[in-house]
BAGUMAR-294010 format. One line per 10 residues: number of its first residue (from 0); their letters; for each residue z negated, x negated, y negated of C-alpha. Coordinates in Angstrom, 2 decimals. Each point is the difference from the previous one (the first is absolute). Layout:
<recs>
NUM> a> Z/X/Y; ...
</recs>
This chain:
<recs>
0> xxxxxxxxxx> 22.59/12.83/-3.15; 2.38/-2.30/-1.63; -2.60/-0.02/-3.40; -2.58/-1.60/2.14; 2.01/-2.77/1.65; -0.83/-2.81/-1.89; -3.81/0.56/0.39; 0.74/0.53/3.97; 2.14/-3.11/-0.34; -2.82/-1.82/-1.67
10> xxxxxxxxxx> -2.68/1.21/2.01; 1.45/-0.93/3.22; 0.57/-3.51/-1.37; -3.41/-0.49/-0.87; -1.10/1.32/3.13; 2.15/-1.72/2.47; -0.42/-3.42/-1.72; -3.99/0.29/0.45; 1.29/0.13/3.82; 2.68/-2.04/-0.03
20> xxxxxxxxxx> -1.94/-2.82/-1.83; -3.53/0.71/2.00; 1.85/-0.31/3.12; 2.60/-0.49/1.80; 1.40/-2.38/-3.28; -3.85/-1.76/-0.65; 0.42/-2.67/2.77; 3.18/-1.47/-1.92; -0.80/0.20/-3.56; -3.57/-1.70/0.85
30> xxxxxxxxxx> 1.92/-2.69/1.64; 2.48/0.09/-3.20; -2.51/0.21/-2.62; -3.53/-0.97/1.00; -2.74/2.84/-0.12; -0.27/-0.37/-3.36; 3.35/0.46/-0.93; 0.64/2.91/2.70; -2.85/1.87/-2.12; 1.78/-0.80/-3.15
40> xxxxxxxxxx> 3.52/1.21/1.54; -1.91/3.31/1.62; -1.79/0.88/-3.43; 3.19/-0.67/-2.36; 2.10/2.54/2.84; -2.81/2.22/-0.21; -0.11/0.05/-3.23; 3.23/-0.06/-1.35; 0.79/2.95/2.74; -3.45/2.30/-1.16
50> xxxxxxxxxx> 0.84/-0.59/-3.69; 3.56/1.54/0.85; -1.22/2.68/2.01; -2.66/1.30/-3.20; 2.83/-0.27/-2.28; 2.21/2.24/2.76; -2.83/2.49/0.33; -0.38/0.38/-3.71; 4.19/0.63/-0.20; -0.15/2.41/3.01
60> xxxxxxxxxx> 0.02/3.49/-1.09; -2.92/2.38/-0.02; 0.31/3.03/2.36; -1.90/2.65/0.15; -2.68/-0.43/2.55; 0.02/1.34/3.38; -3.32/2.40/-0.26; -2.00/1.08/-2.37; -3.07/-2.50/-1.29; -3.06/1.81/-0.64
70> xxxxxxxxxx> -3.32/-1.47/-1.15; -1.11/0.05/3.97; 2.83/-2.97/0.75; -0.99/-1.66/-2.70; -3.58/-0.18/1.09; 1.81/-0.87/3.32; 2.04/-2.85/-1.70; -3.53/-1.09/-2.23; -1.96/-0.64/2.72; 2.69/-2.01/2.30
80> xxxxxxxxxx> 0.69/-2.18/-3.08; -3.65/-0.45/0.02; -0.81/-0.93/3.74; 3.54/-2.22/-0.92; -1.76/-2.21/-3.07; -3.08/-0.39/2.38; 2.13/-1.26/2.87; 1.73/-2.11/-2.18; -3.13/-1.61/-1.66; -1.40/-0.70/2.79
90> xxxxxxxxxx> 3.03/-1.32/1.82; -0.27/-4.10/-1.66; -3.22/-0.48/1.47; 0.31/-1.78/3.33; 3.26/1.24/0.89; 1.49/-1.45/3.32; 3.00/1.89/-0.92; 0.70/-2.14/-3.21; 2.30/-2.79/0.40; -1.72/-3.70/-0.27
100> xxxxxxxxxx> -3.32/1.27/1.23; -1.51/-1.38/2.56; 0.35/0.35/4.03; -3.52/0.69/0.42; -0.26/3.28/-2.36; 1.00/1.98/3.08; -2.69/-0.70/1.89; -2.34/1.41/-2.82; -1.91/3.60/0.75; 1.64/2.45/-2.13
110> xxxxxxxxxx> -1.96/0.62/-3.19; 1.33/1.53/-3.46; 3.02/2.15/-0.31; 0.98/-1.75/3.58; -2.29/2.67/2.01; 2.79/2.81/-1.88; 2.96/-2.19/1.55; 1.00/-3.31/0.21; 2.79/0.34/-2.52; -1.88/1.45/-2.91
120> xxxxxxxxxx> 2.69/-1.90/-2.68; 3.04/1.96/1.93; -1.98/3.42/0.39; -0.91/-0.24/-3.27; 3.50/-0.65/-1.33; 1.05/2.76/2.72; -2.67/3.00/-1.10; 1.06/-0.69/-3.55; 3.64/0.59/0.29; -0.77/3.11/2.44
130> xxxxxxxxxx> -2.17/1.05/-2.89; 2.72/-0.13/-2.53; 2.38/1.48/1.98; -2.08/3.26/0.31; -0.61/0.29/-3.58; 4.21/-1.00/-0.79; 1.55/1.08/3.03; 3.52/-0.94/-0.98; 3.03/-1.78/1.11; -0.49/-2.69/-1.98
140> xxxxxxxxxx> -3.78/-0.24/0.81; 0.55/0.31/3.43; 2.42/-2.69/0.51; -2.13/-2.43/-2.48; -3.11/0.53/1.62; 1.18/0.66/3.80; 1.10/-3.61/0.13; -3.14/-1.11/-1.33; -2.01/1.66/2.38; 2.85/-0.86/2.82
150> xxxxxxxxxx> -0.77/-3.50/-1.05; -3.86/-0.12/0.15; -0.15/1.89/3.28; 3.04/-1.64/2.15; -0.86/-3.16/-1.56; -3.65/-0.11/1.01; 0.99/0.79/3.38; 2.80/-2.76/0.36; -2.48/-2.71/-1.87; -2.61/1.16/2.91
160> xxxxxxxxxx> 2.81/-1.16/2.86; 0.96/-3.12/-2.29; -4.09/-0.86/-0.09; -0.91/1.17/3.97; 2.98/-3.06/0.34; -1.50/-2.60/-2.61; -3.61/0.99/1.01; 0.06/1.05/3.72; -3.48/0.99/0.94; -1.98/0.17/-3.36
170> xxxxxxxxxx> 2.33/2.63/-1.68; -0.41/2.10/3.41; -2.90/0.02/-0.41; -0.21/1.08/-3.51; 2.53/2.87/0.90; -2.91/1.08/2.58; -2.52/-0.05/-2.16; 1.58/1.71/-2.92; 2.68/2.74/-0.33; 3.37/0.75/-1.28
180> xxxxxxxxxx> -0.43/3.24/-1.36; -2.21/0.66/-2.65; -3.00/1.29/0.60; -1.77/2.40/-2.48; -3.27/-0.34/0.83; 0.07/-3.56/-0.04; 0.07/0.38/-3.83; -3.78/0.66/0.07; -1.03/-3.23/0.92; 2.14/-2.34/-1.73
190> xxxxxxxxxx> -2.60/-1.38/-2.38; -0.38/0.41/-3.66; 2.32/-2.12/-1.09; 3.55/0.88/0.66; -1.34/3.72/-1.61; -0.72/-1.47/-3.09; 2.68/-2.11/-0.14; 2.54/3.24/1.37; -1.25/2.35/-2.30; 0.30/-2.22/-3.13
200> xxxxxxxxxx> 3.63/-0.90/0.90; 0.65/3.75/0.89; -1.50/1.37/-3.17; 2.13/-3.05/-2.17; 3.11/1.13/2.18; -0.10/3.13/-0.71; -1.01/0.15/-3.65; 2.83/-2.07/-0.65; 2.49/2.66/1.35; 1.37/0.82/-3.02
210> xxxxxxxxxx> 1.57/-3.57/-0.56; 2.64/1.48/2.74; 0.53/3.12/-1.62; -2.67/2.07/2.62; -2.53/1.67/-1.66; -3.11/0.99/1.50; -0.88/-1.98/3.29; -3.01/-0.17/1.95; -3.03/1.35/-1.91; 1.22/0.07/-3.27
220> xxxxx> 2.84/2.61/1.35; -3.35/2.09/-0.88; -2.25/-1.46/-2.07; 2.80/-0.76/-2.16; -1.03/-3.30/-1.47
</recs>
């Protein structure tokens, strides 16, 4: 496991700074900064600490996988990607979740990708890296992708205590009316919109596999395009 502990090093730097700086640290460094410069401070860590944690993944080495991937997980791994860009396009519209927005988005009826979950941006970031690890299920992959899914999932459920604090009543009352989990069958009623916009990013994304070296994702594993 020594080969991989620079990308666990970096990946548990990016992740515990999102915390760190979301949290228990945000109270000081808004007083120290302003808003606006906390959200320059948080985007230059999180950048600075993603861009090292790529460039770690991309040294680590490249095990063989742990099973077997036949053309049944990657139909598996298509369609989660899928339901993932839909989530995801859907996610800036309305969002009480977003930071900035304002108070009174939580008291809005769910509508969109929110009547799937109310974290459709974190799901979405979540179902993709499940989906990659099925189809890559190595080391590497798994330690890469488990802290972004680690991320999106404990983080959505520490920013829901952080806004049940800021927003009291309204955000309770969001939580009641929507859920954490995603819900499948929610996905039939989101409205036309975040499909088109989810199926043009998740054909673009996975056309343009081959800039990383993967070829062969989504449809055109088959079609061959």
């Amino acid at each position: 496991m020594i080969s991989y502990l620079a990308l666990t090093s970096a990946s548990l730097l990016f992740v515990g700074t999102h915390f760190l700086m979301s949290h228990p640290l945000r109270a000081p460094l808004v007083q120290r900064f302003g808003p606006k410069g906390f959200m320059l401070v948080y985007s230059a860590v999180s950048l600075v600490t993603f861009v090292w944690m790529v460039v770690e993944f991309g040294r680590a080495p490249k095990a063989e996988g742990l099973w077997a991937v036949g053309d049944g997980i990657w139909v598996v791994a298509s369609l989660l990607t899928l339901i993932a860009a839909v989530l995801l396009s859907g996610s800036f519209i309305r969002n009480p979740s977003l930071p900035g927005v304002p108070a009174a988005f939580a008291a809005q009826p769910p509508f969109g990708v929110f009547k799937v979950t109310r974290h459709p941006m974190m799901w979405g970031f979540a179902l993709w890296g499940i989906a990659h690890i099925l189809v890559a299920p190595r080391p590497d992959n798994f330690i890469f992708m488990g802290s972004l899914i680690f991320l999106a999932l404990a983080g959505s459920k520490a920013q829901e205590m952080k806004k049940c604090a800021m927003l009291g009543g309204q955000w309770a009352a969001w939580i009641r009316r929507t859920q954490f989990i995603v819900r499948p069958a929610g996905l039939l009623s989101v409205g036309v919109g975040p499909w088109i916009a989810g199926l043009l990013l998740w054909a673009v994304a996975t056309w343009a596999h081959p800039v990383w070296g993967v070829v062969g994702a989504g449809l055109f594993r088959w079609i061959g395009v």
